[in-house]
DRENDO-1510 file (C-alpha; in Angstrom, 1 decimal, always signed):
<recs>
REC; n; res; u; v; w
REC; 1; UNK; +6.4; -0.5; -29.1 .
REC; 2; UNK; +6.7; -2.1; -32.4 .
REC; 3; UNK; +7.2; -0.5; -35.5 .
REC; 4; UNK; +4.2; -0.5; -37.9 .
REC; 5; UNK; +3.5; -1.1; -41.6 .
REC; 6; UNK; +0.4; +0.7; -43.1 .
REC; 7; UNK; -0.8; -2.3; -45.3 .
REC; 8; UNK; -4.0; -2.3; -47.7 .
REC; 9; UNK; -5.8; -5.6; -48.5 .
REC; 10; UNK; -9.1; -5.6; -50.3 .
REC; 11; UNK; -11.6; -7.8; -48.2 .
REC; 12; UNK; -14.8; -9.1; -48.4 .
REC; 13; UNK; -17.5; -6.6; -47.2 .
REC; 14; UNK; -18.2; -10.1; -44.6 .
REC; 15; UNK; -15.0; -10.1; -43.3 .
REC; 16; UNK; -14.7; -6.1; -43.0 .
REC; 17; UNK; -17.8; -6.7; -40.7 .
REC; 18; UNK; -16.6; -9.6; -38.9 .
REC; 19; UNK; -13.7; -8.1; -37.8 .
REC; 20; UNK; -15.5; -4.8; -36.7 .
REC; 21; UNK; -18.1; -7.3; -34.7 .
REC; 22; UNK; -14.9; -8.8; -33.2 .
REC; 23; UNK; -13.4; -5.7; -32.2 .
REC; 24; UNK; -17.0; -3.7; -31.2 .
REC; 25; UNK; -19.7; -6.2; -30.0 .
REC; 26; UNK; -17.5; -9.2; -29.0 .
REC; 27; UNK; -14.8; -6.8; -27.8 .
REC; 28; UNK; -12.1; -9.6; -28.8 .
REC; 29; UNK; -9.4; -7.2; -29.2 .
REC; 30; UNK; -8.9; -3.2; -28.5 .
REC; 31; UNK; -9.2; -2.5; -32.0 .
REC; 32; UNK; -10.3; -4.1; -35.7 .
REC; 33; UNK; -6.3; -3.9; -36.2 .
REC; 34; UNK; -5.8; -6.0; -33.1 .
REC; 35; UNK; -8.4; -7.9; -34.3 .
REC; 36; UNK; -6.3; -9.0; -37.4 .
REC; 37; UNK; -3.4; -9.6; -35.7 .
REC; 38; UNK; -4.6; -11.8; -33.1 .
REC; 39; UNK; -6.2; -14.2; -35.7 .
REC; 40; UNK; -2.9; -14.2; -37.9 .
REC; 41; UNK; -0.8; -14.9; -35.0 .
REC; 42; UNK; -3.6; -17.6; -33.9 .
REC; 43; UNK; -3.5; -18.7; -37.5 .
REC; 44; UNK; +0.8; -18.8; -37.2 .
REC; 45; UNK; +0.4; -20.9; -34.4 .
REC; 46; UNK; -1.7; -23.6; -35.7 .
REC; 47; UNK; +0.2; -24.3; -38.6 .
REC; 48; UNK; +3.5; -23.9; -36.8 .
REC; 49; UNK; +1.8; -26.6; -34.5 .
REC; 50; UNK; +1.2; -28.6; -36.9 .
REC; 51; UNK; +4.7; -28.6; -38.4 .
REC; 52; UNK; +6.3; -29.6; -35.2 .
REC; 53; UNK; +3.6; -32.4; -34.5 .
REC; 54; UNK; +4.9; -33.6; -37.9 .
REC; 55; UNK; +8.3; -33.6; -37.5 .
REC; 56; UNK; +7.4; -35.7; -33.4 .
REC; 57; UNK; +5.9; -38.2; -35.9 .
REC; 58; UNK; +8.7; -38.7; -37.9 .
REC; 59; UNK; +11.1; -38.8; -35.4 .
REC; 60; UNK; +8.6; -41.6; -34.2 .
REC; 61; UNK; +9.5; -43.8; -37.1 .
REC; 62; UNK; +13.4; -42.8; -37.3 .
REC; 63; UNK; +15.2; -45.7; -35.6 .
REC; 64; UNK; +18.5; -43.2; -34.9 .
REC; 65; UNK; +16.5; -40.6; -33.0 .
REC; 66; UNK; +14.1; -43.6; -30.8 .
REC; 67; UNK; +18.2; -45.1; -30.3 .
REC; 68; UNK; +19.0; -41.5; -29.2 .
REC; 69; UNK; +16.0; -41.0; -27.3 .
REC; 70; UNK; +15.9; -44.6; -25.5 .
REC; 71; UNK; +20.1; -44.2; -24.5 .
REC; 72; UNK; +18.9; -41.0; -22.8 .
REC; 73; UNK; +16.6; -42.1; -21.3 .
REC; 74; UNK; +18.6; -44.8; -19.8 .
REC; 75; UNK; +21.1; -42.5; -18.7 .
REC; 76; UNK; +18.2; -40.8; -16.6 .
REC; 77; UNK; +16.9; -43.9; -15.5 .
REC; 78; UNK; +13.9; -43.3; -16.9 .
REC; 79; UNK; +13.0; -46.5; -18.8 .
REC; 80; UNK; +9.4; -46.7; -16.9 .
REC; 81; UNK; +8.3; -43.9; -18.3 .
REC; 82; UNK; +9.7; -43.2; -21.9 .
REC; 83; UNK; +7.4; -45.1; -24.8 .
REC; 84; UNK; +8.8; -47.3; -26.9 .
</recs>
């Protein structure tokens, strides 16, 4: 199990209800905490998603990794599929 912190945040009487709807009626967790950890680590996610979907479209427009990319490629033989 891992350890816990006993954290206080003052919230919105909307969100205090939301997340108690979450965890009672729409049973999205097992409890409100659970509640408020699945939506930060969905939360994480995204904008960890997004980073990496900005650093693929960089590397996009960076001629060294696409020369990289295409020698490997062609080491594979794998020049019908790779983009250029």
């Amino acid at each position: 199990m891992t350890n816990r912190v006993k954290r206080t945040y003052n919230l919105s009487e909307t969100t205090v209800q939301r997340v108690r709807e979450l965890a009672g009626k729409y049973e999205v967790a097992k409890s409100q905490d659970a509640v408020v950890e699945f939506a930060v680590d969905r939360i994480y996610g995204e904008m960890r998603d997004r980073e990496e979907s900005a650093l693929w479209a960089s590397a996009a427009e960076d001629p060294e990794f696409q020369a990289e990319m295409s020698g490997i490629a062609a080491n594979f033989g794998d020049k019908d599929t790779w983009p250029r």
